[in-house]
C-alpha positions as CSV (number, residue, x, y, z in Angstrom):
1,X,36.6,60.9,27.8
2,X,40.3,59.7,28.7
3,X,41.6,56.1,29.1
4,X,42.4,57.8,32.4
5,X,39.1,59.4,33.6
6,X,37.8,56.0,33.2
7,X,40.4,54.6,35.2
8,X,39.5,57.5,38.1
9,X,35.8,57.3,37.8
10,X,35.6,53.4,38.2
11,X,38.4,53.4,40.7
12,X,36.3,55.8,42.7
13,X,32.9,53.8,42.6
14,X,34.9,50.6,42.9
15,X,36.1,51.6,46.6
16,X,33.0,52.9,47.5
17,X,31.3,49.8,46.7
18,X,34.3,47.8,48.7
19,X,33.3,50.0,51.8
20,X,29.2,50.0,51.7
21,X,29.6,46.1,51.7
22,X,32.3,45.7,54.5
23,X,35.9,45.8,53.4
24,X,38.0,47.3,55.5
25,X,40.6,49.7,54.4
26,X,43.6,48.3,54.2
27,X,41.9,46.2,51.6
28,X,40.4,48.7,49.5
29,X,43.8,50.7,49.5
30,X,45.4,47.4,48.3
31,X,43.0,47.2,45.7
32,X,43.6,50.5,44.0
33,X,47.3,50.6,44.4
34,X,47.5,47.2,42.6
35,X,44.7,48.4,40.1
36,X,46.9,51.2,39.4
37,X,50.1,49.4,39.0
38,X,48.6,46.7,36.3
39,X,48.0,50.2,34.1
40,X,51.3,51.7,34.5
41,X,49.6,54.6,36.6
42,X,52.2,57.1,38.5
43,X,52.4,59.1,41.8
44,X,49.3,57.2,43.2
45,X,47.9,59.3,45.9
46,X,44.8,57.6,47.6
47,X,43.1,58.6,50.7
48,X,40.3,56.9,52.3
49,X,38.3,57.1,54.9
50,X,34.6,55.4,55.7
51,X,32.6,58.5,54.2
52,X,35.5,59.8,52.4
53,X,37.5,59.0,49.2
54,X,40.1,61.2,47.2
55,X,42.4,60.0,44.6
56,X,45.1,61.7,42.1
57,X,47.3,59.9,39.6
58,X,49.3,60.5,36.3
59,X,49.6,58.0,33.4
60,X,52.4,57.7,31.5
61,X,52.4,60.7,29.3
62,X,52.4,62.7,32.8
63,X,48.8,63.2,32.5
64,X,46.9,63.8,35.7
65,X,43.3,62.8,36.8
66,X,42.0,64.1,41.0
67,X,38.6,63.0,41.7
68,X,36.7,62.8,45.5
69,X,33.6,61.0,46.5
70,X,31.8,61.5,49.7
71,X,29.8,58.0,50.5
72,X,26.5,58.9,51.8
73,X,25.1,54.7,51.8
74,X,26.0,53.6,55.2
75,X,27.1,50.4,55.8
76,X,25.0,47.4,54.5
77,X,27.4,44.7,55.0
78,X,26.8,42.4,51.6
79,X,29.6,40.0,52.2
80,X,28.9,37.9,48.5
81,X,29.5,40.8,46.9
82,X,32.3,41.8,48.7
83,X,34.3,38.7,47.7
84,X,32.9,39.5,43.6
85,X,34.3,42.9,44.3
86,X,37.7,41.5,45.3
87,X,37.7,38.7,42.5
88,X,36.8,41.7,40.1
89,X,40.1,43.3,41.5
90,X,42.5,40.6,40.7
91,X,40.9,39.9,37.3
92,X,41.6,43.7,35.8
93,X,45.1,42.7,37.6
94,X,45.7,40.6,35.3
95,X,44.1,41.2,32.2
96,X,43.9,44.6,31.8
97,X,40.6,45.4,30.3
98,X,40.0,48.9,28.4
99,X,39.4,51.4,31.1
100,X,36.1,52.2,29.4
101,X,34.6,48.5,29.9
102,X,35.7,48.7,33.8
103,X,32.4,50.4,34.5
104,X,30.2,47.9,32.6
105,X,32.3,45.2,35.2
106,X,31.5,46.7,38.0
107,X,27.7,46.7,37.3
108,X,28.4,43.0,36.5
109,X,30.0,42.0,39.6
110,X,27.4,43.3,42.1
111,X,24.5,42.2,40.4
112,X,24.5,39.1,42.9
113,X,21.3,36.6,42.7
114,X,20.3,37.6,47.2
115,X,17.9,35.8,49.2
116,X,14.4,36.0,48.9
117,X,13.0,38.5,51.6
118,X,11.3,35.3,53.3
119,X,14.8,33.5,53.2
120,X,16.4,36.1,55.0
121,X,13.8,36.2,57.9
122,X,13.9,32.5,58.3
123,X,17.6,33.3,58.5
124,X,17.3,35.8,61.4
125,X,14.9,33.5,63.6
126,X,16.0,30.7,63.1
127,X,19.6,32.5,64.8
128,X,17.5,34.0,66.9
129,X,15.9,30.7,68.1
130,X,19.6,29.1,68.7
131,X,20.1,32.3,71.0
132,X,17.4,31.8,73.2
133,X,18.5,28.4,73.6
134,X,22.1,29.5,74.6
135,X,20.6,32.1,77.5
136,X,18.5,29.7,78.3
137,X,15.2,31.0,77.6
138,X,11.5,29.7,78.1
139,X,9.0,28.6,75.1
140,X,7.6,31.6,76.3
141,X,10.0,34.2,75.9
142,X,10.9,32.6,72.3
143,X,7.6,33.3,71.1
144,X,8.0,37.2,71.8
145,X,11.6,37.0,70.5
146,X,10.9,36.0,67.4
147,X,7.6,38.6,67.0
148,X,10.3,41.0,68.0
149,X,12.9,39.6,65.5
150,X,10.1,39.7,62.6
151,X,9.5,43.7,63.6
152,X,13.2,44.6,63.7
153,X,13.8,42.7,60.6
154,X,11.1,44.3,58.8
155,X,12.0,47.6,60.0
156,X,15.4,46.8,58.3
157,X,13.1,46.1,54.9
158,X,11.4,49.3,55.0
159,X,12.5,52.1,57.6
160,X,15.5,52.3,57.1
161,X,14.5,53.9,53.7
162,X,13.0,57.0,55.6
163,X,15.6,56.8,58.6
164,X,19.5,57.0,57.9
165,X,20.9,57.5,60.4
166,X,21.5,54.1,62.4
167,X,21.7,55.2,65.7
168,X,18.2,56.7,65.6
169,X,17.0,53.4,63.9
170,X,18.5,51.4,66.8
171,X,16.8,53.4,69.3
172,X,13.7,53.0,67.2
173,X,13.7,49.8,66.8
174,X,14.7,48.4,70.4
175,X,12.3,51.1,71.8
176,X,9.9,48.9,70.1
177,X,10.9,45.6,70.7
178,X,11.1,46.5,74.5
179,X,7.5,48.0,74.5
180,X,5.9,44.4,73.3
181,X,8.9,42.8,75.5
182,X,7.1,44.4,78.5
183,X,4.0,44.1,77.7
184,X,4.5,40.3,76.8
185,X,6.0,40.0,80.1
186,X,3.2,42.2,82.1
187,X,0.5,39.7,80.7
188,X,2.1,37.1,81.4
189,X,3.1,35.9,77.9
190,X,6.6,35.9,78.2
191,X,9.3,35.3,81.4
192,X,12.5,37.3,81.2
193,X,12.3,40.8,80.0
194,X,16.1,40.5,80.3
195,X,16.4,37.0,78.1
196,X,14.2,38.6,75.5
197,X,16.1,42.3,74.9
198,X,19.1,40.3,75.0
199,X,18.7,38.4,72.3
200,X,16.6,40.8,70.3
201,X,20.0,43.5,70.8
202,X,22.3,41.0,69.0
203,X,20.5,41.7,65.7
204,X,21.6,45.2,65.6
205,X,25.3,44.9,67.0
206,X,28.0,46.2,64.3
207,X,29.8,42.9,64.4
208,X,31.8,43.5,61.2
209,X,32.6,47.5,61.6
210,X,33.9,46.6,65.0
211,X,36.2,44.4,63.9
212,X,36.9,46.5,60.7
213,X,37.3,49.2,63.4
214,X,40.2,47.5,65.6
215,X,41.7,45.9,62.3
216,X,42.2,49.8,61.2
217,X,43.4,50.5,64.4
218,X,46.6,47.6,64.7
219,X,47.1,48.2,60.9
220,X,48.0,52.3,61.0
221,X,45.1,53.4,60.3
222,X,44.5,54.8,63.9
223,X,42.6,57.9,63.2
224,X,39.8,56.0,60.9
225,X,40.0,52.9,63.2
226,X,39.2,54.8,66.1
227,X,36.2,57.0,64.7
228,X,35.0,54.0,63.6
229,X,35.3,52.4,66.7
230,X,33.4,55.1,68.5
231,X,30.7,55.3,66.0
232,X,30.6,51.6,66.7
233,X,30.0,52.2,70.6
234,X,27.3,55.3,69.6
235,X,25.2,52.7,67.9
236,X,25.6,49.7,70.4
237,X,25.1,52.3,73.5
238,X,21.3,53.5,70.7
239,X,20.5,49.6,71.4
240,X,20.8,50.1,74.9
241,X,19.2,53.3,75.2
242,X,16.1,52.2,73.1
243,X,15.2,49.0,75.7
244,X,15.9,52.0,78.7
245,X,13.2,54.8,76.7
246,X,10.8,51.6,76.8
247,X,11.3,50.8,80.2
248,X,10.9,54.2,81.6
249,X,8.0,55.5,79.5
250,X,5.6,52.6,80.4
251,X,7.1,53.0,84.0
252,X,7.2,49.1,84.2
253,X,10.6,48.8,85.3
254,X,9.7,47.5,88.9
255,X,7.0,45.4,88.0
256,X,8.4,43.9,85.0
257,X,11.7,42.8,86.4
């Protein structure tokens, strides 16, 4: 295999890698053009796009290496590797390792130490806890929050395995967490359906791909900015629809508000 398949095949996984865990791409384009330049590559031609990446160069010897990769992961936003990834980028910058070692890496750099399971669900309701402060919400309606939050985030853990596609796992998920809402708040245990869906919503909102998603747009990128931006709005608008299914297939919508 060629110094300059190497080069291709790592370039290739590298972006990919960038995108699954949040960069946007202006970044990841920076990356590889820099990447290239530290190894003398020539007529650089990257495209990228969020499910999308196709790249053609020629060493020095006029050499040329194409390669594509469709990313099929979705977006699971993994900011400490992210910044690895981008340390990663400016150490082959400037030293220049074989090509054949880039692989090995790669491996190296997102093989982060991450949170225990238990650690990241103290995480979510503990936010979750600060939020029902800020709307104001009874001792109550915190209760069934965070029995809400514990589903969704356990849901995260193990649906999303079977279930790819994250609008249906929004609707899903808030479909559930608005069934026990209104049930909490039928019996009695809770005392705003509204406080509780709320809250519960802001742990599936794209936070990160929106902004990625207007960053792409101000930055030239219009075309993937505002694709992304309406897949964006498809999921937020699954968040909403899933508390609305609830609603109207227990037909508690007047007696619950």
């Amino acid at each position: 295999m060629k110094d300059l398949d190497y080069l291709l095949e790592f370039l290739l996984r590298f972006s990919e890698r960038m995108l699954i865990s949040g960069a946007n791409l202006e970044r990841v384009d920076d990356s590889v053009y820099r990447i290239c330049d530290a190894y003398g590559c020539q007529d650089v031609q990257f495209f990228s796009l969020n499910c999308y990446l196709s790249l053609s160069m020629k060493n020095q010897d006029g050499e040329k290496a194409s390669g594509q990769r469709c990313i099929w992961g979705g977006l699971d936003v993994h900011l400490e590797n992210l910044s690895r990834l981008n340390q990663l980028s400016r150490q082959i910058c400037a030293e220049k390792p074989a090509p054949e070692t880039l692989e090995g890496l790669l491996q190296e750099a997102v093989q982060t130490k991450g949170y225990s399971q238990s650690m990241l669900l103290a995480g979510f309701l503990l936010a979750m806890a600060g939020l029902t402060g800020v709307f104001d919400g009874s001792l109550k309606d915190l209760a069934v929050i965070l029995v809400n939050s514990a589903l969704i985030f356990l849901a995260g853990v193990y649906l999303k395995r079977l279930v790819y596609n994250k609008i249906v796992f929004n609707v899903l998920c808030t479909f559930v967490a608005g069934s026990v809402a209104i049930g909490a708040v039928t019996l009695g245990l809770a005392d705003d359906l509204y406080i509780v869906m709320i809250v519960n919503s802001m742990m599936l909102i794209p936070g990160i791909p929106m902004v990625n998603s207007f960053r792409n747009i101000l930055c030239g990128n219009e075309i993937n900015g505002i694709v992304e931006f309406f897949k964006v709005l498809l999921e937020t608008t699954a968040i909403v629809g899933g508390f609305i299914l609830s609603i109207y297939v227990f037909g508690l919508l007047g007696g619950a508000l």
